[in-house]
N, C-alpha and C positions, 0 to 999 in steps of 0.2 A: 315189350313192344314200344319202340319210338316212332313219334309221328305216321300213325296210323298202319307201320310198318312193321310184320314179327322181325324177331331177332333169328339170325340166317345160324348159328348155331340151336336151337332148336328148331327151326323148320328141318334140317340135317340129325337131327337127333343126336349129334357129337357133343361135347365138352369144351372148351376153349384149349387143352392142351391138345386134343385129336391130333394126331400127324397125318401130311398128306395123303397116305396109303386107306388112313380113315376116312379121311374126306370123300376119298372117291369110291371105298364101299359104299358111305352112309347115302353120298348124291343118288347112286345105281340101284339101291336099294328104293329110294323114296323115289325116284322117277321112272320106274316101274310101275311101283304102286299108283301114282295119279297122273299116269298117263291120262291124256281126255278120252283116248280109246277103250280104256277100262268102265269110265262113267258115262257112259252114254243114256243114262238116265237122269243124269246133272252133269251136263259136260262143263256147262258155262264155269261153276263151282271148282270143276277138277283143270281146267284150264290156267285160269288164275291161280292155285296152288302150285300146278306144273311149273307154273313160269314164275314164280316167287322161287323155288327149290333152283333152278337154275340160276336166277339172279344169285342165290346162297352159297351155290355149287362155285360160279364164278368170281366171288371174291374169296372165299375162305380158301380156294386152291390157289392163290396168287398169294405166295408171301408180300410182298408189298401191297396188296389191297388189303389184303388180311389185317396188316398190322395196321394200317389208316382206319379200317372198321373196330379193335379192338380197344385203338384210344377216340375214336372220335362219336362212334356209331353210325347211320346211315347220314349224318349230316356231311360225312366226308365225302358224300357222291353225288350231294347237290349243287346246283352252279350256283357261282355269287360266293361259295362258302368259301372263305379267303382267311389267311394265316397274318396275327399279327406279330409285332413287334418282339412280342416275348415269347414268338414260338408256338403257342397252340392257334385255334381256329378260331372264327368266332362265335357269339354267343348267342340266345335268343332271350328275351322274356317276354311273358304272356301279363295281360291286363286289360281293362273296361272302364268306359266312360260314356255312360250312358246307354245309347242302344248298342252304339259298336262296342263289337272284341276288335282288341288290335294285337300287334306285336311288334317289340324292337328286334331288329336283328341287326349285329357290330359284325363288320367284316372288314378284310386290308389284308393285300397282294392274293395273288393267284390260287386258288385251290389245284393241284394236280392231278386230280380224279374228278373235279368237279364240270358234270353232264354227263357223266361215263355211261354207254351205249352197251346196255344187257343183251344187244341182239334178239336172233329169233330163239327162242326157248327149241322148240322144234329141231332146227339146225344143229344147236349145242348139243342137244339128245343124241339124234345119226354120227353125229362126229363120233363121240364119245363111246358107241356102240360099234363102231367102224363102218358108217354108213350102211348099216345093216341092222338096225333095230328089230327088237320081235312085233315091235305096230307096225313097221314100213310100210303102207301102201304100193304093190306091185303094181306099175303098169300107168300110173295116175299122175299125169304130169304136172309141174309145179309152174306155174307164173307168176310173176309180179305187175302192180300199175302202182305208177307214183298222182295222187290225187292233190287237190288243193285242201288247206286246212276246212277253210268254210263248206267243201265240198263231202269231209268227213264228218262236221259237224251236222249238217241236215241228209247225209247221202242224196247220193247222184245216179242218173244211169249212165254208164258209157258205153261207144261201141268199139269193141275191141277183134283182135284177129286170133284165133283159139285155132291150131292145129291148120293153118292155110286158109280157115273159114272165117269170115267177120259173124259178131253176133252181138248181140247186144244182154247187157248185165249188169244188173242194179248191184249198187254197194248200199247199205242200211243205214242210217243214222248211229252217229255213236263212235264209228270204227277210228282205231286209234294206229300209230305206227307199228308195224308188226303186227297188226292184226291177220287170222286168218279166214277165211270163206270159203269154204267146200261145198262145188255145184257139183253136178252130176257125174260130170265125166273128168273134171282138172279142179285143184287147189291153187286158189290164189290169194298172194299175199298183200298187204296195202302197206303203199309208202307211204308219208304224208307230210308233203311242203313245210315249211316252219311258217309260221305270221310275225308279221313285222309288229303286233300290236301284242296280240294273247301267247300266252303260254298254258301248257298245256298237264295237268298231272289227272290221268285217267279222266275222270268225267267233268273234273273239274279245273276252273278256268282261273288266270292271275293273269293281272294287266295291272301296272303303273301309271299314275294322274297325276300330272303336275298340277299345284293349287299356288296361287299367290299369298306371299306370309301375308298378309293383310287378311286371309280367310282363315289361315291359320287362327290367328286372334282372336277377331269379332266373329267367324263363323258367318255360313251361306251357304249357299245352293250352287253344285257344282254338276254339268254334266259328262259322265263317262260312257266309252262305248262295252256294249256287252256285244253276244252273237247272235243275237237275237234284234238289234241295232240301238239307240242310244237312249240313256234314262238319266233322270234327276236324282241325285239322292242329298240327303241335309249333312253339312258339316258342322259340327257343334263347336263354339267359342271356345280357345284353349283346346285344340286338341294335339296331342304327342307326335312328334315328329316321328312318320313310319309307321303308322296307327295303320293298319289292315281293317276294312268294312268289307263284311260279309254279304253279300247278296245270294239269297235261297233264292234255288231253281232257274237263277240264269248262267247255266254250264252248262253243259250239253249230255241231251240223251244218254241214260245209259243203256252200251249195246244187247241188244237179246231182252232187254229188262222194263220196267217202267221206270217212271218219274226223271228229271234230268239231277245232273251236278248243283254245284255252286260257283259264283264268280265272287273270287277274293279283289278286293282292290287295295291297293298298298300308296296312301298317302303322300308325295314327294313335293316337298316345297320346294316354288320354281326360284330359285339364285338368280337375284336380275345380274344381266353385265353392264357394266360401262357406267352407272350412275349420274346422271346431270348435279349441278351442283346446289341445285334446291333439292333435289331429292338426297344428295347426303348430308344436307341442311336436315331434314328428315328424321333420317336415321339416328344425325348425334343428337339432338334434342331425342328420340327414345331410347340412345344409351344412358343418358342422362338420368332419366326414372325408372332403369335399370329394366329395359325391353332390347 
């Protein structure tokens, strides 16, 4: 398991040599088995697994995803994750200082799979069956609404048109892209806006904060925004450039569930431009005692 992530050949139950022909037994086999319409006594449980097997399904059958997972692992599918100089990707490490955990992570030029869209798990199943699954729902129409992120994070009611008729319909707290919602008589899907500020990985939240190198150094009080709206937290003297602070329970709801996420915040020193000439007065005096 990397980054809180199983490895898509065992959720598949295959080997690393499996050939295609395997892959898409082993997928049909395990997506069968945890369908959410099989667990209807822990769906939440068998939903999340459904759609990890298809996440697994859809790279390991793409020779080129394949092989970007077999040397990089799931890091090859996150954005930011960029190829340097010499050819591989780059790197992470983990560390602490003080109360924060942080991480560096080195990247440079483009990743080519990096933000790749798993789609609806759902959709990829019908496909794959010939739109004819043995769960199909007969008769029970499917919709979509695209929502605002902050309207996912706390749910919203909206009023929508169902079948020629307007009605009005709560979405829950929590709901994430692709999610789905089964009312009574239609299944409806949620889209959800991107934010100019947060990102989003399941319950949990990452936002970037520029800090001035002078806070870097001497350390201060800096404030960031969460989703819940804006908080102080301490920066400590000497801290790593790219240092991630943790903030429990400001992410958001988990859906169906209790308690919320986490909001990671990732450190970024602000590079002033254009410098006055006392302030590169400045500078060279602390390149001097080697700052």
């Amino acid at each position: 398991m990397a980054n809180g992530k199983p490895d898509y050949y065992d959720l598949l139950g295959v080997d690393k040599g499996a050939s295609e022909a395997e892959v898409k037994r082993a997928y049909r086999k395990q997506a069968l088995e945890w369908h959410p319409d099989r667990h209807k006594d822990n769906k939440e449980a068998a939903e999340k697994r459904f759609k990890e097997i298809n996440e697994a399904y859809q790279i390991l059958a793409d020779p080129k995803k394949r092989q970007a997972y077999d040397q990089f692992g799931h890091q090859a599918f996150v954005g930011g994750f960029g190829r340097q100089g010499t050819g591989g990707f780059g790197g992470q490490q983990a560390g602490r200082t003080g109360p924060f955990t942080y991480t560096y992570t080195t990247s440079g030029g483009q990743n080519p799979f990096g933000g790749f869209d798993f789609g609806d798990p759902f959709e990829i199943f019908e496909q794959f069956f010939g739109g004819s699954g043995p769960f199909r729902q007969a008769h029970v129409p499917r919709y979509s609404i695209t929502v605002n992120f902050m309207d996912a994070v706390s749910g919203v009611e909206k009023e929508v048109e169902i079948g020629g008729k307007k009605r009005k319909i709560k979405i829950p707290p929590g709901v994430d892209d692709g999610s789905r919602i089964q009312f009574d008589d239609f299944m409806l899907s949620i889209n959800v806006r991107p934010h100019e500020v947060f990102e989003r990985d399941g319950a949990d939240v990452y936002v970037k904060q520029l800090i001035p190198y002078s806070t870097v150094l001497l350390g201060g009080t800096i404030e960031v925004p969460t989703v819940e709206g804006k908080v102080k937290i301490k920066v400590r003297a000497g801290t790593p450039f790219g240092t991630t602070v943790r903030l429990r329970g400001k992410g958001i709801p988990h859906l169906h569930g209790r308690g919320m996420g986490d909001q990671y915040v990732r450190l970024v020193v602000d590079v002033p431009q254009g410098l006055s000439r006392s302030q590169k007065k400045l500078v060279q005096e602390l390149k001097k005692v080697g700052l």
